[in-house]
C-alpha positions in Angstrom: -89.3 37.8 51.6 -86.0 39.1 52.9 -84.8 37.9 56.2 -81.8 39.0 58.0 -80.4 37.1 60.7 -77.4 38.9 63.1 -75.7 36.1 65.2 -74.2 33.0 63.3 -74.0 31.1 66.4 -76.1 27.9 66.8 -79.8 29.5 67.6 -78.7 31.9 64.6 -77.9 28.8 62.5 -80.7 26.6 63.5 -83.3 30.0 62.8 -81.5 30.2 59.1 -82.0 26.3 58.0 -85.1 26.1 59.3 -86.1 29.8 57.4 -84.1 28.9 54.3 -85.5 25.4 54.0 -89.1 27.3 53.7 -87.2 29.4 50.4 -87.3 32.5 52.2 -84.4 34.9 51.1 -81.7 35.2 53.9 -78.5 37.1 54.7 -76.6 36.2 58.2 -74.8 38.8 59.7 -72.0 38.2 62.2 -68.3 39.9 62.5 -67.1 35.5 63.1 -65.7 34.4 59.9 -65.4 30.8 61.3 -69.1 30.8 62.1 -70.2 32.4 58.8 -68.0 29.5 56.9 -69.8 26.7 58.7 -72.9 28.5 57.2 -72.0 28.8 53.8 -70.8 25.2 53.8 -74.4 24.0 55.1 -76.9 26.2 53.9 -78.1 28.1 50.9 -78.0 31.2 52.3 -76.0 35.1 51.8 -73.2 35.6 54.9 -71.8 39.0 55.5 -69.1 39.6 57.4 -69.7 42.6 59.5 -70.8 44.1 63.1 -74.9 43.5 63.1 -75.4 45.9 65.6 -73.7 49.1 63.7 -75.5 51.6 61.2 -72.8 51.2 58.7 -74.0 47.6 58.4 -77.8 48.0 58.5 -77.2 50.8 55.7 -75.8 47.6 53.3 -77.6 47.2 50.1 -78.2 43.3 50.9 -79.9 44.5 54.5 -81.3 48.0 54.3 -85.5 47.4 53.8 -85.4 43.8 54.5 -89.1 42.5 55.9 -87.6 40.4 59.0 -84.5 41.1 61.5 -84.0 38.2 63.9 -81.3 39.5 66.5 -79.6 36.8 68.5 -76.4 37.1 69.2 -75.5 36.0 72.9 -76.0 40.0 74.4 -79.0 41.2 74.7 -78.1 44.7 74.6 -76.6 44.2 70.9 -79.5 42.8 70.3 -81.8 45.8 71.3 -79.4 47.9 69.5 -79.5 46.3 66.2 -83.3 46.3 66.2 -83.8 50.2 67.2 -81.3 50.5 63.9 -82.6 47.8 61.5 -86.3 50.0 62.1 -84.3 53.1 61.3 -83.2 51.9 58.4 -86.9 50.5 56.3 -86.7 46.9 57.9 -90.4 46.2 58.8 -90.6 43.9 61.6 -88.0 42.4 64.6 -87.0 40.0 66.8 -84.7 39.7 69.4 -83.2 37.2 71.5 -83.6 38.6 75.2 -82.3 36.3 78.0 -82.4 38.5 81.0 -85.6 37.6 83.1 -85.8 40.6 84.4 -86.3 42.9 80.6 -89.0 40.3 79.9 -90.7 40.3 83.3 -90.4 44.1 84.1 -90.3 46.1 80.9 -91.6 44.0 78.0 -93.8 46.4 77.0 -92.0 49.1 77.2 -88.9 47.5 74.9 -91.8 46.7 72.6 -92.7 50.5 72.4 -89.5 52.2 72.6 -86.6 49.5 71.2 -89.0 48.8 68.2 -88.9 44.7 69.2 -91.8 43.3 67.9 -91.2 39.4 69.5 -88.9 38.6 72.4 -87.4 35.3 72.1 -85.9 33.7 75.3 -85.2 30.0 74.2 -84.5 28.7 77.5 -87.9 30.0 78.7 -89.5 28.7 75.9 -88.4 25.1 76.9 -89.2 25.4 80.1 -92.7 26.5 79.6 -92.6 23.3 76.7 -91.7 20.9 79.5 -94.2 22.3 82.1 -97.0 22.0 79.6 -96.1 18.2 78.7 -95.8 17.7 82.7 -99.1 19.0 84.1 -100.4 16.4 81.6 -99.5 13.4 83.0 -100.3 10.9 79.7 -98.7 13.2 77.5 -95.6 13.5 75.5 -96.2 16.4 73.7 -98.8 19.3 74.3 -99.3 22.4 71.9 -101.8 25.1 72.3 -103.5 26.9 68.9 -105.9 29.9 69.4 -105.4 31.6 72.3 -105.2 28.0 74.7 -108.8 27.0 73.3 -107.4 24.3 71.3 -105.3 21.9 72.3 -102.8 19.0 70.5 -102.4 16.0 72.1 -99.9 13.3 71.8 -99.9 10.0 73.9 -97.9 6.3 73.4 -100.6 3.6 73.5 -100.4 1.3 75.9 -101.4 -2.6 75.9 -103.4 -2.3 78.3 -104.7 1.0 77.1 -108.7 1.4 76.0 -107.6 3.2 73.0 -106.1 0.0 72.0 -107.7 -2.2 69.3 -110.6 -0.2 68.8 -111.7 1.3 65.5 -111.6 5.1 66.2 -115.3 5.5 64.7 -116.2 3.1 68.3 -114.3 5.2 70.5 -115.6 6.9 73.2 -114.7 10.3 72.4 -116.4 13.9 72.7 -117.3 15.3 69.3 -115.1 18.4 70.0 -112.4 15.7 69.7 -110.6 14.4 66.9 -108.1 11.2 65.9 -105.6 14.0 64.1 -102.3 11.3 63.4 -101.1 8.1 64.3 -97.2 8.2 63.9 -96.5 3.4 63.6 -92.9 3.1 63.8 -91.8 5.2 60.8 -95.0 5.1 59.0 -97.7 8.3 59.0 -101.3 7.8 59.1 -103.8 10.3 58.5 -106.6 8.6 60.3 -110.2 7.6 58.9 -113.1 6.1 61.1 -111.8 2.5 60.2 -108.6 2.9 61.3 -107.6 1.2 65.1 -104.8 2.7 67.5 -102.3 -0.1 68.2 -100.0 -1.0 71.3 -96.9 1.4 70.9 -98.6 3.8 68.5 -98.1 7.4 68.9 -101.6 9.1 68.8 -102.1 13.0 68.2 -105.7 14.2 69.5 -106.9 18.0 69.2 -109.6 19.5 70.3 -111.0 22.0 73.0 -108.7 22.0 75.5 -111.1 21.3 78.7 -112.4 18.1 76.5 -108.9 17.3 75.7 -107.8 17.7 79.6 -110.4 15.5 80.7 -109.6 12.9 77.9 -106.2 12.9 78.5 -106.9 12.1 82.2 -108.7 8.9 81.5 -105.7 7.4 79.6 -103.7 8.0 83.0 -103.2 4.7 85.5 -104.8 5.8 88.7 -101.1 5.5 90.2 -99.8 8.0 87.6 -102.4 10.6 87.6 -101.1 12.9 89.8 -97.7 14.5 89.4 -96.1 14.4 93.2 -92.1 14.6 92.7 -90.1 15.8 89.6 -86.0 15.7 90.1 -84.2 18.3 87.6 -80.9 18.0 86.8 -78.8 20.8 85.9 -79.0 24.4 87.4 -78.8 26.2 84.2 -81.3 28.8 82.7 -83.5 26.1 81.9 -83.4 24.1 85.0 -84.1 27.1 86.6 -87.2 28.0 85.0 -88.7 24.4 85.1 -87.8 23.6 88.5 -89.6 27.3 89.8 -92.5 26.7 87.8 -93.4 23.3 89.5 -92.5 24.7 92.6 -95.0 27.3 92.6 -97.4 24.4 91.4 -96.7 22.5 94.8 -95.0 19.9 93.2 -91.9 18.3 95.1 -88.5 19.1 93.3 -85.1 18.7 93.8 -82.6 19.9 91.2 -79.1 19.1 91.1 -75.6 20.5 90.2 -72.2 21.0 91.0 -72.4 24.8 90.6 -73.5 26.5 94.3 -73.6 29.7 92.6 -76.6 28.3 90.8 -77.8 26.1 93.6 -78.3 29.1 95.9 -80.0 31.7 93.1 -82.7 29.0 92.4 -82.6 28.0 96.4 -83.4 31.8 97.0 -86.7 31.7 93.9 -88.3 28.4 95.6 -91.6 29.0 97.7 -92.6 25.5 98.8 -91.1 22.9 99.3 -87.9 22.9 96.5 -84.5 21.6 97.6 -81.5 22.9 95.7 -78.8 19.8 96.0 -75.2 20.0 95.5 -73.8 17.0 94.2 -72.5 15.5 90.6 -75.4 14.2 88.8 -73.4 11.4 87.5 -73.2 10.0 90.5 -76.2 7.5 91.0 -75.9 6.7 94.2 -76.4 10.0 95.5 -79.7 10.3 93.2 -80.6 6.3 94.6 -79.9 8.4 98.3 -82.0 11.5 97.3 -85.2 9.1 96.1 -84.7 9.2 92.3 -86.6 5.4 92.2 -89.6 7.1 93.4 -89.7 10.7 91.4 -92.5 10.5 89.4 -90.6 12.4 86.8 -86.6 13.0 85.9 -85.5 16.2 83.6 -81.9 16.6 82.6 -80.9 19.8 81.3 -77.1 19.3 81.4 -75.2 21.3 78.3 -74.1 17.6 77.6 -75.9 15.7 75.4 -74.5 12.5 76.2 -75.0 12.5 80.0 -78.6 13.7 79.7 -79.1 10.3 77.5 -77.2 8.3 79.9 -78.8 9.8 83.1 -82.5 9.4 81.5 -81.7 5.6 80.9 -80.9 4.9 84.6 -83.7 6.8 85.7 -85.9 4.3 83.6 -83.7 1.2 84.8 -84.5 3.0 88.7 -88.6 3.3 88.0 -88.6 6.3 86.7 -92.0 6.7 85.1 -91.5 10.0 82.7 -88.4 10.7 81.7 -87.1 14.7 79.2 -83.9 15.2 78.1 -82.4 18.5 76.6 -81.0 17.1 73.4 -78.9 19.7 71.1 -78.6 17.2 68.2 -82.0 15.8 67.1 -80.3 13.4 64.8 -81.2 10.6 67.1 -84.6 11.8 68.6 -86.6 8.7 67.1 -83.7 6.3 68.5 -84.0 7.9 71.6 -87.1 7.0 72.0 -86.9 3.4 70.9 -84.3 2.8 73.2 -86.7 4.2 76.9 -86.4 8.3 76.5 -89.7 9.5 76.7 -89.3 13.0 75.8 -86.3 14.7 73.7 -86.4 18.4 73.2 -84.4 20.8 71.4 -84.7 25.1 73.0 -83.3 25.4 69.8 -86.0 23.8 67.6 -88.9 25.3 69.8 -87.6 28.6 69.3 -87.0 28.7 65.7 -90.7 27.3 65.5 -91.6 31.0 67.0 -89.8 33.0 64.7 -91.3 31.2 61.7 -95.3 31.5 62.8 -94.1 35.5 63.2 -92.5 35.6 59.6 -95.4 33.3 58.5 -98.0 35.5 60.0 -99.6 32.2 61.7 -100.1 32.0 66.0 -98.4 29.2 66.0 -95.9 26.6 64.4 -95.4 22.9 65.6 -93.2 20.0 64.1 -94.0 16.5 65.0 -92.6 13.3 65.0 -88.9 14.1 63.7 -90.5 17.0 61.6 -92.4 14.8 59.2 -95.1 16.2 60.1 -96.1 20.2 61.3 -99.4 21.5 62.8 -100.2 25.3 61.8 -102.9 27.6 62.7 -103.0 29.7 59.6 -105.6 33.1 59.3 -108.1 32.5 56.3 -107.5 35.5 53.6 -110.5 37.0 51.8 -109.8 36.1 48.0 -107.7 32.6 49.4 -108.9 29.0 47.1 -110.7 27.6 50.5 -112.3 31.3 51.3 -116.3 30.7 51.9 -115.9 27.3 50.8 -117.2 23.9 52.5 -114.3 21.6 53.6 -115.6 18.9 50.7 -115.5 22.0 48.0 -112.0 23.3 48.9 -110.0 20.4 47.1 -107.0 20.7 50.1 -104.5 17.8 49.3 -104.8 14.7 50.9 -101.4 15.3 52.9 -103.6 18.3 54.7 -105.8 17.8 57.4 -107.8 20.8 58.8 -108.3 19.7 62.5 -110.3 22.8 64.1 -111.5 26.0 63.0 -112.0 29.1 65.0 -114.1 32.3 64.4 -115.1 35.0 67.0 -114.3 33.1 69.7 -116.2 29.7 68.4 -114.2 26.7 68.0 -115.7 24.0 65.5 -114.3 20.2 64.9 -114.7 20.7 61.5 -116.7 18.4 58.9 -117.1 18.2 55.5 -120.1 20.6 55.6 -118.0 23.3 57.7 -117.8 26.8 55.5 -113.9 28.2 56.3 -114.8 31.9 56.5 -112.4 34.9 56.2 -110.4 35.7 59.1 -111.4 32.8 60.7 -108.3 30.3 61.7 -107.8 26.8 61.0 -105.1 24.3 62.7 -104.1 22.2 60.2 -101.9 19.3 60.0 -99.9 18.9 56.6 -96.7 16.4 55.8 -93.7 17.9 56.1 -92.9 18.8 52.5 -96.0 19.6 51.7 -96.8 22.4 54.0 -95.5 25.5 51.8 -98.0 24.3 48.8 -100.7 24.3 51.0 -100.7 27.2 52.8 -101.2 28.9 49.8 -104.6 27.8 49.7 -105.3 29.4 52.9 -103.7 33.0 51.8 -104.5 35.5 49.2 -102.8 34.9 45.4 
């Protein structure tokens, strides 16, 4: 499969490893040599030099009837532009970066039918609806939805003091809709079995229906932590934006800071409640000590600096801060992060690169866990495919695959070993890493 991707900039170039890490054949497009060089240097991929948004370019052997064009360069309107041509010119399916709110709120559909953009992509969005998600679920740090919100992964720390803890997962106390899917120990992956135990400081992935995982998840939570009251956002940006509206429609307390009053007064102007926009440097800690940051239940910083959003978390923690996500460009460090008191790291970039490769893949949905070691797919079940009809026992899947939940018309089923995977049902599986390429194929037509 041919991919072209217009817009070497850092989404562009985070899209094009992650796509050409999967083998997938693809050609960058951007008129920046200095970009495009950075590109050949890292990745295994074709550059061309050249305006992605003019005919004369979408007419070039390398890019004329291509399967995929992923448009983001930093204008939306080039983007638009370049997907109305690459359709004109044989290329199948698009995407296009879109960062105006008010194209994706007003007149989605009609860009879909008359700009021939099959996804939007709006990475700050994405995020923000990521960190709303992980929020609303007090116990969790992480949260991922498969088939259409019915099923839910769920990812929690275990606590000393937890009743997960110390207890062989076949004695847990857990609905059958519910199952153990990974336990991540320090740097060690466990597919789980019925005599394995969850131990203090584990990270634990759960899936399931989402009402059973909802009211699981809420038992984990100390009675003092159950409810989210007051969430304090720093940085005005995009992002912040997003997040700090979403809660605020929610009812939940926030107070977002910068030292930018144009932004202070546009997300002043979108609050409904009870939001307070706050002018001051973030840095400063006794301002956030004099604005209650000791008693938010949860701090978010969404600086463009990678650095302060590290340091900031860390004296949130050292304040009583009990949940604490940073925006983190560079995941190089996300396991470190952790180790050293950030709760949550998260990368806009990462998130939506995981969108554009479930659309190329054909699946609903793509997640990586745990420093990408590990990824959870929902993947449609092809008629002809090695597992097709089969029971779970008889469909000799690897042991690096687990298949966590299957869904057809509407039913969702924890599966067993007895469970047939029909065609066109869906199954969410979880696979290592490297392995996830070689297995898919057993889910899709040869």
């Amino acid at each position: 499969m041919r991919i072209i991707i217009v817009g070497a900039g850092k989404l562009g170039y985070t899209i094009a490893e992650r796509l050409s890490q999967e083998e997938y054949d693809v050609v960058v497009v951007d008129n920046n040599p200095a970009r495009l060089q950075i590109i050949q240097d890292n990745l295994d991929v074709l550059t061309i030099e050249a305006n992605g948004s003019s005919p004369i370019t979408m007419n070039n052997d390398d890019i004329r009837d291509a399967d995929v064009l992923i448009a983001v360069t930093a204008t939306d309107e080039v983007n638009m532009v370049s997907c109305i041509l690459a359709k004109k010119h044989g290329i199948k399916r698009t995407i296009a970066r879109i960062r105006d709110m008010q194209f994706i709120s007003e007149a989605k559909e009609y860009l879909k039918a008359n700009f021939d953009i099959d996804l939007m992509l709006n990475p700050e969005l994405i995020m923000a609806m990521e960190i709303n998600r992980i929020l609303m679920v007090p116990a969790a740090l992480n949260i991922e939805d498969f088939a259409d919100g019915q099923v839910r992964l769920f990812e929690t720390k275990v606590k000393k003091k937890s009743p997960l803890a110390n207890i062989m997962l076949k004695d847990l106390s857990m609905p059958k809709t519910i199952i153990a899917a990974m336990i991540f120990r320090g740097q060690r992956m466990i597919i789980p079995h019925g005599d394995d135990s969850l131990q203090p400081n584990d990270n634990a992935y759960f899936i399931g229906l989402t009402t059973d995982i909802d009211k699981f998840s809420k038992n984990l939570e100390e009675r003092n932590n159950s409810k989210l009251d007051k969430v304090t956002v720093i940085g005005a940006g995009r992002m912040g934006r997003f997040v700090a509206s979403m809660l605020d429609r929610q009812h939940v307390k926030v107070k977002i800071f910068d030292t930018k009053k144009d932004r202070l007064h546009l997300i002043a102007s979108q609050f409904e409640n009870n939001g307070k926009a706050i002018w001051a440097d973030a840095a400063d800690i006794n301002k956030l000590l004099e604005e209650g940051i000791n008693e938010t239940d949860a701090l978010i910083c969404l600086t463009d600096d990678d650095k302060l959003n590290f340091i900031l978390a860390l004296l949130g923690k050292h304040h009583g801060v009990k949940k604490t996500i940073i925006r983190q460009a560079k995941t190089d460090y996300k396991s470190i992060l952790r180790e050293l008191g950030v709760d949550i790291s998260l990368s806009s970039r990462i998130l939506a690169a995981n969108e554009v490769l479930a659309f190329v893949r054909g699946n609903s949905a793509v997640s990586l866990l745990q420093d990408a070691r590990a990824e959870v797919t929902e993947v449609v079940i092809q008629t002809g495919s090695p597992v097709c009809n089969k029971r779970l026992m008889e469909a000799s899947l690897p042991k690096s695959c687990l298949v966590c939940a299957f869904v057809k018309n509407g039913e969702v089923q924890i599966p067993n070993g007895n469970t047939v995977l029909k065609a066109g049902g869906r199954a969410i599986i979880i696979t290592e890493k490297q392995s996830t390429k070689k297995i898919l194929k057993y889910f899709s037509r040869n």
